[in-house]
Backbone as numpy.savetxt, mean C-alpha at the origin, in Angstrom:
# Nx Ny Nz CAx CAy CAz Cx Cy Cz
-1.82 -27.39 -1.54 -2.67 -26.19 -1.54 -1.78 -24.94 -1.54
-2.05 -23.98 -2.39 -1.15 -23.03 -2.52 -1.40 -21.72 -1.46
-0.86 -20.89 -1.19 -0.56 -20.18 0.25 -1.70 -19.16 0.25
-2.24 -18.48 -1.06 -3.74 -17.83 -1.60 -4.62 -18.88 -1.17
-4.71 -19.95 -1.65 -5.91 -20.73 -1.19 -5.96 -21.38 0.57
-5.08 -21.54 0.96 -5.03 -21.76 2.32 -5.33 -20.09 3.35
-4.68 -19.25 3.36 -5.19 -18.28 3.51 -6.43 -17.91 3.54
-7.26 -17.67 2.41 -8.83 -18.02 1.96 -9.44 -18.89 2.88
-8.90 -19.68 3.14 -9.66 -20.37 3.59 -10.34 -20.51 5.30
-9.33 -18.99 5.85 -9.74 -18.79 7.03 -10.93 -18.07 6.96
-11.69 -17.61 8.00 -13.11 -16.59 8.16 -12.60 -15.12 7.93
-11.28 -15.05 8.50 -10.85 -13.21 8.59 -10.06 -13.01 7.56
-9.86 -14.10 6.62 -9.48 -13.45 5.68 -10.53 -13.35 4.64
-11.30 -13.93 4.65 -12.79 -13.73 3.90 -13.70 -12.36 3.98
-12.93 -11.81 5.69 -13.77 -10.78 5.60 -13.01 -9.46 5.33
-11.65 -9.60 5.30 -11.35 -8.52 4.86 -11.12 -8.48 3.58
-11.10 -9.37 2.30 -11.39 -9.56 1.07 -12.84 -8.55 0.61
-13.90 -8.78 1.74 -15.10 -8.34 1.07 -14.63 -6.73 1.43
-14.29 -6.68 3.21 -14.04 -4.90 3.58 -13.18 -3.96 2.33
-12.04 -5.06 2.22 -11.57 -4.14 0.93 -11.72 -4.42 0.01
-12.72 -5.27 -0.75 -13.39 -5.26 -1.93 -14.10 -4.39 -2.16
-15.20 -3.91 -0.94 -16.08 -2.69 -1.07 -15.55 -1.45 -1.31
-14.36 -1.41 -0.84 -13.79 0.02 -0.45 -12.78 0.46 -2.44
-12.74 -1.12 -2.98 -11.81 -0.89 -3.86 -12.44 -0.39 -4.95
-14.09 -1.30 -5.19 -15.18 -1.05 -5.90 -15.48 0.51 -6.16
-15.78 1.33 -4.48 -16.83 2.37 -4.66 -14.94 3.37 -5.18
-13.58 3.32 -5.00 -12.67 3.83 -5.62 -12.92 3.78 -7.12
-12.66 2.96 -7.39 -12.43 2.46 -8.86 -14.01 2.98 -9.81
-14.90 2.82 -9.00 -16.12 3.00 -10.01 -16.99 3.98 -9.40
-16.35 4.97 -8.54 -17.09 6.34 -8.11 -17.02 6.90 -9.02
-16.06 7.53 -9.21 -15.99 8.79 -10.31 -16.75 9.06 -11.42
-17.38 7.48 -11.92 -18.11 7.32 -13.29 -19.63 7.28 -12.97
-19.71 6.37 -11.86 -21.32 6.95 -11.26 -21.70 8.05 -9.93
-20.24 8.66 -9.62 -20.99 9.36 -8.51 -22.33 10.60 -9.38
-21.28 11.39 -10.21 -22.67 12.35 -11.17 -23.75 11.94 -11.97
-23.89 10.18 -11.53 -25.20 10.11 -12.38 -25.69 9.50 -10.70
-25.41 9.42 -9.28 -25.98 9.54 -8.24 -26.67 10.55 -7.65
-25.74 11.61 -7.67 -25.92 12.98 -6.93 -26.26 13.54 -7.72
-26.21 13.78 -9.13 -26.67 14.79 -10.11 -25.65 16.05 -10.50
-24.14 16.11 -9.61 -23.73 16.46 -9.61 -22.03 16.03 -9.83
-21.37 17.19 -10.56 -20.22 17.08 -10.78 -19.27 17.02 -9.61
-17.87 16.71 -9.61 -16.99 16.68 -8.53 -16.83 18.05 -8.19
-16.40 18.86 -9.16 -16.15 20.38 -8.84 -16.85 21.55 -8.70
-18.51 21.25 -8.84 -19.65 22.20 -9.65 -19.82 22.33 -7.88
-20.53 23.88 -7.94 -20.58 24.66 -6.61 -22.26 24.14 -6.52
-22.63 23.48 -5.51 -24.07 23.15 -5.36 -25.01 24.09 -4.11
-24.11 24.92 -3.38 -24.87 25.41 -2.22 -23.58 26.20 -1.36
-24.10 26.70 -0.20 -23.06 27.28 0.48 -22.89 26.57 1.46
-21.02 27.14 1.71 -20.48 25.87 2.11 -21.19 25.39 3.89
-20.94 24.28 3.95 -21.20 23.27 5.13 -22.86 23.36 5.34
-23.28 23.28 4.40 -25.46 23.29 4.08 -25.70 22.15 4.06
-27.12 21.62 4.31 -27.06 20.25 4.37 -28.18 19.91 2.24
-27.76 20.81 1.20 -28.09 20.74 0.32 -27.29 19.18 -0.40
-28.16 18.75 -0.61 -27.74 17.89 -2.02 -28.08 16.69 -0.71
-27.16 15.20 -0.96 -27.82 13.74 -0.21 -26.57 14.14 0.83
-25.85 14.10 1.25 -24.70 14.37 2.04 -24.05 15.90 2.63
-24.89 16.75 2.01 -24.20 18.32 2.08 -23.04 18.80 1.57
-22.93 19.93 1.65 -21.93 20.74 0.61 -20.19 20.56 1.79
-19.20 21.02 1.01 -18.08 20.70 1.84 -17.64 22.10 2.23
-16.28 22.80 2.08 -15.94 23.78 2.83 -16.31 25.14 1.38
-16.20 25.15 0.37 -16.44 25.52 -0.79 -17.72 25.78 -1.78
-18.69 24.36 -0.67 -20.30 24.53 -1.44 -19.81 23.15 -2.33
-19.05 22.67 -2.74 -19.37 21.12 -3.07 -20.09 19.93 -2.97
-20.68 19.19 -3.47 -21.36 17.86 -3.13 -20.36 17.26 -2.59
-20.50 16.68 -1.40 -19.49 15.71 -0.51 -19.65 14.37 -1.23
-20.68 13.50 -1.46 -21.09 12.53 -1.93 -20.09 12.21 -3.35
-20.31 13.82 -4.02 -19.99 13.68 -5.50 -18.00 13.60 -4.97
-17.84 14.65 -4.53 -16.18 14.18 -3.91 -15.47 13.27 -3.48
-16.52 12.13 -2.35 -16.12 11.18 -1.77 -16.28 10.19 -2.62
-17.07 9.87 -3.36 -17.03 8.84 -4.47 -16.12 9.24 -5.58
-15.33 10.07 -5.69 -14.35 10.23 -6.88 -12.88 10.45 -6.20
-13.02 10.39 -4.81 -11.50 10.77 -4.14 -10.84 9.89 -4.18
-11.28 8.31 -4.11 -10.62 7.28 -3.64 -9.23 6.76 -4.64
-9.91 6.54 -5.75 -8.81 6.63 -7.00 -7.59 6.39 -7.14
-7.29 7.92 -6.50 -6.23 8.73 -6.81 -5.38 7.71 -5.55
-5.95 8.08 -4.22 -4.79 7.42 -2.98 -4.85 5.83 -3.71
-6.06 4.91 -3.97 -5.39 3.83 -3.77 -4.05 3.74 -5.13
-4.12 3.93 -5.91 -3.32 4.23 -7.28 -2.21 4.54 -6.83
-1.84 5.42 -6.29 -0.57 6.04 -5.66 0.27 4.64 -4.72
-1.21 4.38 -3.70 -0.67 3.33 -2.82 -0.19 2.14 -3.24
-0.93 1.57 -4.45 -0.68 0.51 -5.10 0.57 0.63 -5.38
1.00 1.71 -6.50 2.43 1.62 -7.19 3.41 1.81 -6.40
3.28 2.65 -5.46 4.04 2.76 -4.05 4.82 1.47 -3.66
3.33 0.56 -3.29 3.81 -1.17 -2.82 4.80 -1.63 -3.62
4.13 -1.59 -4.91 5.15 -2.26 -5.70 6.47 -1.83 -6.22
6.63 -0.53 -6.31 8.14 -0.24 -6.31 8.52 -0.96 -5.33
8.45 -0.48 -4.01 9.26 -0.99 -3.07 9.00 -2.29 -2.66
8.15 -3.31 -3.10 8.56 -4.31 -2.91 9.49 -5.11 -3.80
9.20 -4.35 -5.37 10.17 -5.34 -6.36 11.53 -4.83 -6.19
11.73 -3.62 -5.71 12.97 -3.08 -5.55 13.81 -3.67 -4.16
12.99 -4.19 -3.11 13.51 -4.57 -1.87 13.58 -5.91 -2.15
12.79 -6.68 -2.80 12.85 -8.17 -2.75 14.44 -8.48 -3.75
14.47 -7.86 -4.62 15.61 -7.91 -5.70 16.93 -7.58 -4.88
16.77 -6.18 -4.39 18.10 -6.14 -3.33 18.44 -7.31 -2.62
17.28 -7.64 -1.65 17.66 -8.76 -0.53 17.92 -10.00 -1.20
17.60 -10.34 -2.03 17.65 -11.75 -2.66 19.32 -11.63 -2.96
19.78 -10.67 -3.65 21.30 -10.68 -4.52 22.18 -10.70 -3.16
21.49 -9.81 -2.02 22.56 -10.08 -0.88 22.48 -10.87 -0.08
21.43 -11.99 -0.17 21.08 -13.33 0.45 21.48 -14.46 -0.40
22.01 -14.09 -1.78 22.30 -15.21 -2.55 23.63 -15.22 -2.59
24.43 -14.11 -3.01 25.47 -13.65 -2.63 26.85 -13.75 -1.81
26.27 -13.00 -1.14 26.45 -12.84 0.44 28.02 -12.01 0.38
28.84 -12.30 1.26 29.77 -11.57 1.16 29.97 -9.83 1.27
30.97 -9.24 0.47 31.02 -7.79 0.73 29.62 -7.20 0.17
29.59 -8.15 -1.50 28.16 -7.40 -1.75 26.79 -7.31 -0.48
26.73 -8.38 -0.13 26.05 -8.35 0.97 25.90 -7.32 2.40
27.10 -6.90 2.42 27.56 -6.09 3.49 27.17 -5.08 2.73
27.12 -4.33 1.87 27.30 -3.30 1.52 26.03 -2.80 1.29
25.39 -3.82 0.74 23.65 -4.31 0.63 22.93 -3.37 1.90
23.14 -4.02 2.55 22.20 -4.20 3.93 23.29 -3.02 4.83
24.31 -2.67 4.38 24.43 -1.12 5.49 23.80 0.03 4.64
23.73 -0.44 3.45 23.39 0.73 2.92 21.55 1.12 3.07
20.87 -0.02 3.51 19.63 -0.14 3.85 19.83 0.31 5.60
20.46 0.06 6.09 20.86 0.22 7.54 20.52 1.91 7.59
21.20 2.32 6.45 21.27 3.89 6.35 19.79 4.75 6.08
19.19 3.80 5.09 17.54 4.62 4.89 16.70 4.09 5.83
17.06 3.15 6.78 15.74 2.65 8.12 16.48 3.57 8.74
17.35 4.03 8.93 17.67 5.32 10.01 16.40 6.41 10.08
16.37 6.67 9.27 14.95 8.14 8.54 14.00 7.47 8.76
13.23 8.31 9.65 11.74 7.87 9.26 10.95 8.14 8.30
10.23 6.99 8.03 9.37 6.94 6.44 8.58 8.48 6.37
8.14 8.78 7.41 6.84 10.25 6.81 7.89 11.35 7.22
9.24 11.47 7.62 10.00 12.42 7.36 10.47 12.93 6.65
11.22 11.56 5.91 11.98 11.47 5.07 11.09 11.99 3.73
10.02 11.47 3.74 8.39 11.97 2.25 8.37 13.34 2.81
8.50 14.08 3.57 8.26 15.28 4.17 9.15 16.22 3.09
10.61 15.32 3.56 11.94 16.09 3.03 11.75 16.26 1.87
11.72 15.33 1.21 11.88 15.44 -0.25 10.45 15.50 -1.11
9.40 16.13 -0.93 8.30 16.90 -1.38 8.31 17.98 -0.58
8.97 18.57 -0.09 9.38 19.99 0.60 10.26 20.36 -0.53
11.13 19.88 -1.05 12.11 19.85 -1.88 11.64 19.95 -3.18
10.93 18.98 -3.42 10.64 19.19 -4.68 9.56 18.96 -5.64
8.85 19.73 -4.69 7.09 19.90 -4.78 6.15 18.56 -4.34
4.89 18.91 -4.46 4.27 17.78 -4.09 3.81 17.04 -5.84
4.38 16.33 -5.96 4.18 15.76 -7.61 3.67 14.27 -6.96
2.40 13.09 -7.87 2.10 12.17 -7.99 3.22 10.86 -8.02
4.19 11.80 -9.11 5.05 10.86 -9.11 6.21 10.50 -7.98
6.84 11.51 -7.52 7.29 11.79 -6.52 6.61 10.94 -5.29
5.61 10.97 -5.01 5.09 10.56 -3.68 5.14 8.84 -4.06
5.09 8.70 -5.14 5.58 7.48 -5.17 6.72 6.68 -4.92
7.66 7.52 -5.63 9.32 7.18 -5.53 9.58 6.72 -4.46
9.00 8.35 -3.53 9.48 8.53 -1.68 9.46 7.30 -1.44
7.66 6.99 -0.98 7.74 5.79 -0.70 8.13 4.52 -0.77
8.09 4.44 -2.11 8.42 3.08 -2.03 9.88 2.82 -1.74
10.67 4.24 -2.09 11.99 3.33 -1.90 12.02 3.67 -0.13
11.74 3.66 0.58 11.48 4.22 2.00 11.04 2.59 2.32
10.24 1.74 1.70 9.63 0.95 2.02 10.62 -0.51 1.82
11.23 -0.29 0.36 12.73 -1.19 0.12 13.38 -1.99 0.78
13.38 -0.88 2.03 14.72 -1.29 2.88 14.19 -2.64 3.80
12.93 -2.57 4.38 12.15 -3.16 5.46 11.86 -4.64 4.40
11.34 -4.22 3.23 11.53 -5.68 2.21 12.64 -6.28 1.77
13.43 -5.85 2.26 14.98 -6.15 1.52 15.80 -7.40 2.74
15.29 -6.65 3.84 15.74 -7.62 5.39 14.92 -8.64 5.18
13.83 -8.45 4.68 12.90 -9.39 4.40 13.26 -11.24 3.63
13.48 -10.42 2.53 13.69 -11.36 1.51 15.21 -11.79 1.44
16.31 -11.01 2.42 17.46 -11.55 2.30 17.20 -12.63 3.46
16.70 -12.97 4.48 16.35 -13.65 5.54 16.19 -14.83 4.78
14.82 -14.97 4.62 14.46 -15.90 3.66 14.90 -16.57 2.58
15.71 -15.28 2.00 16.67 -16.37 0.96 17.68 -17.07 1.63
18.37 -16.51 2.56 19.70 -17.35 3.08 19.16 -18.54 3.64
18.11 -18.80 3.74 17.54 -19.88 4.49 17.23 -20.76 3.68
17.12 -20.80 2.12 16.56 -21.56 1.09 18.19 -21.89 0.24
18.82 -21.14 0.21 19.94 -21.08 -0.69 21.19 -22.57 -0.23
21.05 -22.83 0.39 21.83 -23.99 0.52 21.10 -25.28 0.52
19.66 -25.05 0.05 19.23 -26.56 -0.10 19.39 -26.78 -1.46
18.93 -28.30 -1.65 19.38 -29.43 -2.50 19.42 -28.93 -4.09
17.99 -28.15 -4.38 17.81 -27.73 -5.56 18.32 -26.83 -6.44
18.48 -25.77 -5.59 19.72 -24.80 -5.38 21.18 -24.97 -6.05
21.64 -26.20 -5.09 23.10 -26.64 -5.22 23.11 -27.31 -7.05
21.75 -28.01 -7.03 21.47 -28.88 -8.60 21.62 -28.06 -9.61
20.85 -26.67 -9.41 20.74 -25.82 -10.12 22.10 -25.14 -10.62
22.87 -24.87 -9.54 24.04 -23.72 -9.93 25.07 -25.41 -10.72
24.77 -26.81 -9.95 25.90 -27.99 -10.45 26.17 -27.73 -12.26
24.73 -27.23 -12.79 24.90 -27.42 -14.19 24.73 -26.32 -14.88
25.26 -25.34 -13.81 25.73 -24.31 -14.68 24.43 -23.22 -15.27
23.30 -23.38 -14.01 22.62 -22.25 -14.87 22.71 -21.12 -14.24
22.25 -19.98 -14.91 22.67 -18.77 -14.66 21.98 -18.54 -13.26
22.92 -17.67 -12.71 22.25 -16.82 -11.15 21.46 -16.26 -11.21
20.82 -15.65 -12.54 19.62 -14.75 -12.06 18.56 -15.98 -12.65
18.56 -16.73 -13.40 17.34 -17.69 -13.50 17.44 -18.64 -12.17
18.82 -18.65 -11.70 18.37 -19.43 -10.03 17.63 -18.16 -9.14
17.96 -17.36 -9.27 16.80 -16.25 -8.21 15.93 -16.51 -8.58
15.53 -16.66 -9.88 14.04 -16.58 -10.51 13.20 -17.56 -10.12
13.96 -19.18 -10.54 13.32 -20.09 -10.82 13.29 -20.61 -9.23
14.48 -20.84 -9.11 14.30 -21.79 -7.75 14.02 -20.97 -6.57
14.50 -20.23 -5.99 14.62 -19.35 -4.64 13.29 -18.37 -5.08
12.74 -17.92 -5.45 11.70 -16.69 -5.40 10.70 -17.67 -5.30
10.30 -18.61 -5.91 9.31 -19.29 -5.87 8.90 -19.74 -4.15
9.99 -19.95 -3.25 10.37 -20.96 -2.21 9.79 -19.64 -1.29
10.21 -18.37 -1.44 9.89 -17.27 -0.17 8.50 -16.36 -0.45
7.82 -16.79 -1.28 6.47 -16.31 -1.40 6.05 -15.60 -0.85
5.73 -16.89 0.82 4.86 -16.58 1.77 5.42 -15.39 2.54
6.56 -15.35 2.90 7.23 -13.75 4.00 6.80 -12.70 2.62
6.99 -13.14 1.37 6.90 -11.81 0.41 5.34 -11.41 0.53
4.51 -12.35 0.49 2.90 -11.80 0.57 2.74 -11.45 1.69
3.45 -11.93 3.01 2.91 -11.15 3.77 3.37 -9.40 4.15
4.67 -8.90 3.61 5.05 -7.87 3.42 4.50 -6.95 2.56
4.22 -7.74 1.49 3.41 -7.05 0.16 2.04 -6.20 0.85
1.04 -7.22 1.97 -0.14 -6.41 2.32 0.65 -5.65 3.73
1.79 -5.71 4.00 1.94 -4.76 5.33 2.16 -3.37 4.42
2.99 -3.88 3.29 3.61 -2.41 2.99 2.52 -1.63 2.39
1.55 -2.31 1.94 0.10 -1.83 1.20 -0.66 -1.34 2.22
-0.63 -1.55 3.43 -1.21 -1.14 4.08 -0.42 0.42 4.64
0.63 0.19 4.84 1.75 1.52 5.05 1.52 2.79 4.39
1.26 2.12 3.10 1.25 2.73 1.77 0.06 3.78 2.15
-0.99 3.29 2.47 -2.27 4.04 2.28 -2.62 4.74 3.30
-2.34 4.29 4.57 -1.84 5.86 5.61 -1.04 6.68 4.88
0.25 6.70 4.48 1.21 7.41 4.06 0.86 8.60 3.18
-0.10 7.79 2.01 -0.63 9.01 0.83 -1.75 9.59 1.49
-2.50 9.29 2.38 -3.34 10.06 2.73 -2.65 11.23 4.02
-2.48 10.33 4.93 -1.10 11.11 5.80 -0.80 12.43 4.96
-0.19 12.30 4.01 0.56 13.57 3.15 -0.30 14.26 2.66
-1.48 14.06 1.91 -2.64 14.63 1.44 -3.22 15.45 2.35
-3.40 15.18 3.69 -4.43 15.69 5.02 -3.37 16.68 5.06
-1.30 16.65 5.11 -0.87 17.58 5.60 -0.58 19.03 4.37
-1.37 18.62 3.24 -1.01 18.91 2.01 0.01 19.23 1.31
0.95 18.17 1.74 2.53 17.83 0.63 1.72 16.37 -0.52
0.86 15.96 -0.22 0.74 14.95 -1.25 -0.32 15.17 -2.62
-1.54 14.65 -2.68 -2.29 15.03 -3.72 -3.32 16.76 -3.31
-2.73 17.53 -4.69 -3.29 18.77 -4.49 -4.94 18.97 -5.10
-5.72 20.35 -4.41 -6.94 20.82 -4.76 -6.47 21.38 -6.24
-7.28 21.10 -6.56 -8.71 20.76 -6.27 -9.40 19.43 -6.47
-8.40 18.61 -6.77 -8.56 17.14 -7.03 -9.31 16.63 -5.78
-10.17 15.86 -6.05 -10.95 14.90 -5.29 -10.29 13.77 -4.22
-9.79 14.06 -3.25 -9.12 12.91 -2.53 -9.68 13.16 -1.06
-9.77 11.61 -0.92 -9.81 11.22 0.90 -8.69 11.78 2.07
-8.09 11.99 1.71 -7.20 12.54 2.92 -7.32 14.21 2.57
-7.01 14.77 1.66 -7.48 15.95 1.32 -8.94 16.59 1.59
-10.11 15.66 2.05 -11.25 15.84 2.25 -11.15 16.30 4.14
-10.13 15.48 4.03 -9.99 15.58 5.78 -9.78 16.86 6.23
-8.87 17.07 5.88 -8.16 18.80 5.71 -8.77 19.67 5.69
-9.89 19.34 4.07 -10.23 20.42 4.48 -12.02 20.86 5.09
-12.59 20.18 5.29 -13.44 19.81 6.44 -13.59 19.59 7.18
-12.31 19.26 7.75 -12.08 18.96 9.64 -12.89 20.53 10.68
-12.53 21.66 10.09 -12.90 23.01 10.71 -14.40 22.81 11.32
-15.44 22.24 10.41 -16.72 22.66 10.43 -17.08 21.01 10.68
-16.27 19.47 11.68 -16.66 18.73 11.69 -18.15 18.57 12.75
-18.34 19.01 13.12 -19.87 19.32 14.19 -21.10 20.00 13.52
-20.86 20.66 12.63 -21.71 21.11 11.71 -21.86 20.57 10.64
-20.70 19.62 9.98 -21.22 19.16 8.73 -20.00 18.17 9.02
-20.38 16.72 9.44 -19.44 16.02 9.57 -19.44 15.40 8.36
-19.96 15.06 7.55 -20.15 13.60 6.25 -18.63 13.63 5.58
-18.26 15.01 5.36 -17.17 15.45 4.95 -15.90 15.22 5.23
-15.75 14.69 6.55 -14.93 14.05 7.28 -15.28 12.52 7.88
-16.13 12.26 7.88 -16.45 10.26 8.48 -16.59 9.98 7.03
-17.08 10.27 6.34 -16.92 9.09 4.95 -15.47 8.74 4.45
-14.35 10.09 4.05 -13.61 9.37 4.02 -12.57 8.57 5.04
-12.77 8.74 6.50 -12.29 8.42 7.35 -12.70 6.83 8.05
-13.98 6.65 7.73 -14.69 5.51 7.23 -13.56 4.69 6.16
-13.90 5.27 4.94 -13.08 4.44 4.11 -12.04 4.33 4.34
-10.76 4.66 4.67 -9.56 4.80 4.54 -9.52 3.52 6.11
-10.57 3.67 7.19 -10.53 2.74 8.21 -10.85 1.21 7.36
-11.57 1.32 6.73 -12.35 -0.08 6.56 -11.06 -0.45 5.91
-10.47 0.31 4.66 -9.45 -0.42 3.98 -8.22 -0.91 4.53
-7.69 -0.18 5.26 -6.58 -0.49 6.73 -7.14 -1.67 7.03
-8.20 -1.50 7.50 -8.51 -2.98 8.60 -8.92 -4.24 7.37
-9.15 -3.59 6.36 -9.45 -4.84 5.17 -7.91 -5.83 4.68
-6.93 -5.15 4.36 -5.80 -5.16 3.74 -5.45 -5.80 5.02
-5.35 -5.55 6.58 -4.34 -5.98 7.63 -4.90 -7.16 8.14
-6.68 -7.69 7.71 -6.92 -9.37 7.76 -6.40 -10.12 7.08
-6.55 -9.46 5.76 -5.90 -10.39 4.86 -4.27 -10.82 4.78
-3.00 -9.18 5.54 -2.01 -9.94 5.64 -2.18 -11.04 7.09
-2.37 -10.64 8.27 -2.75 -12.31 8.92 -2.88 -13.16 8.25
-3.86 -13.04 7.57 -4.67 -14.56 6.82 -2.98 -15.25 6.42
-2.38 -14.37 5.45 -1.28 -14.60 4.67 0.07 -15.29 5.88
0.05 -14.84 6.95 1.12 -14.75 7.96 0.47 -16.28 8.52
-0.45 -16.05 8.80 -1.13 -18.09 9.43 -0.68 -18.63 8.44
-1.32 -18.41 7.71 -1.24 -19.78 6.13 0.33 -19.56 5.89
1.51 -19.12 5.81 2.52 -19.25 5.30 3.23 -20.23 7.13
2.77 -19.45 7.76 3.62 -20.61 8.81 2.87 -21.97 9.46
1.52 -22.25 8.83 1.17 -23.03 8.71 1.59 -24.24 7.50
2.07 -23.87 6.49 2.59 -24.26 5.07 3.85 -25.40 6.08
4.59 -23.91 6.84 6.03 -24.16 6.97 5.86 -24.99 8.08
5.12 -25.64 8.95 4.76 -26.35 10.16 4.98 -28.15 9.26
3.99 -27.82 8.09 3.76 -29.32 7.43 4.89 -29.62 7.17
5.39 -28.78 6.62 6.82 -28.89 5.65 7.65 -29.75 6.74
8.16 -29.13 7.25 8.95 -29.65 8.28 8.80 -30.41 9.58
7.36 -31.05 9.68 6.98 -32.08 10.08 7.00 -33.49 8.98
């Protein structure tokens, strides 16, 4: 049974599949039906601001909240996504060459990661979009290579632990190349620590862009975003809260959706490794 289907097969990971299924859905397919919901556009002025006009009320500007909160999501998970994956393909690749390795490259590997876990992750995104504006792309970079380092300890662990077995040794006996042995034999073998990093750092990820959005170094107005909604509706939350619990709502459900499912991933991989070695 493969480490997806064992996983699955617990109750909490079932339910955070659906929590962040919902949350991924109303992202991905707001924007196209929120103005045939509300009747209204993301940016179109519907009333004055914090009124309880339209299904949800207006935001700090006279906006439809409804029409905003169904088109904000998008943008963070998108960011968060590519985020993950830089820094996980970039950390798993590091750690593997200095877990396969080993030696000076190795040393040099892992002090030089020694050096970016020094910085903290929302400082360090601080620094360098202080620096050099708040750009989409940028908030990506930050992160993920911020995130690298923590996948890199990761996957060098795990590889040194696989690299001296049998298949390994077969593999390099006849001469095939080192990077089709990363490929073929060893990446296949550390999956399970990689999926379960994959939903920590995904989960990292999506505080982080919103984090930056609420402090506004990350996604700018007038664009439609959940953490940006926070910001700027927090003032008038007693008078017109929707503006602030919907996306605070979402951004909760997806946290707690994404962090069942890495459990799920963390049982089922050391459950895998229990059989194995019984």
């Amino acid at each position: 049974m493969s480490l997806l289907r064992r996983a699955l097969s617990l109750p909490q990971a079932r339910l955070g599949l659906v929590l962040t299924g919902v949350v991924v859905v109303v992202a991905v397919f707001g924007p196209w039906f929120g103005p045939l919901l509300t009747g209204h556009d993301v940016g179109e002025f519907t009333g004055k601001p914090f009124t309880d006009t339209g299904v949800l009320g207006t935001d700090d500007l006279g906006r439809d909240v409804l029409s905003r909160f169904l088109a904000g999501g998008g943008t963070l998970l998108l960011y968060a996504v590519l985020a993950t994956a830089l820094g996980v393909v970039l950390g798993t690749a590091l750690g593997m060459i200095a877990g396969y390795r080993g030696g000076v490259l190795d040393t040099v590997i892992m002090r030089g990661n020694d050096v970016l876990l020094s910085f903290p992750q929302l400082v360090f995104a601080l620094l360098a979009i202080a620096m050099l504006g708040p750009q989409g792309w940028l908030l990506v970079i930050v992160i993920g290579i911020t995130h690298a380092p923590r996948v890199a300890r990761v996957a060098r662990q795990a590889t040194a632990s696989v690299v001296g077995n049998d298949f390994v040794r077969a593999a390099e006996m006849y001469a095939m190349p080192r990077w089709k042995v990363l490929l073929r034999e060893i990446l296949p073998n550390i999956t399970g620590p990689l999926m379960v990093e994959l939903g920590l750092r995904l989960t990292y990820s999506i505080g982080y862009v919103a984090s930056l959005s609420f402090l506004g170094l990350g996604i700018q107005p007038p664009t439609a975003d959940w953490g940006l909604m926070i910001n700027e509706n927090r003032i008038a939350l007693v008078v017109q809260p929707w503006g602030v619990l919907l996306p605070v709502l979402a951004i909760a459900v997806l946290t707690v959706g994404t962090n069942l499912i890495t459990d799920s991933l963390a049982s089922a991989a050391a459950r895998r490794d229990r059989e194995v070695t019984s």
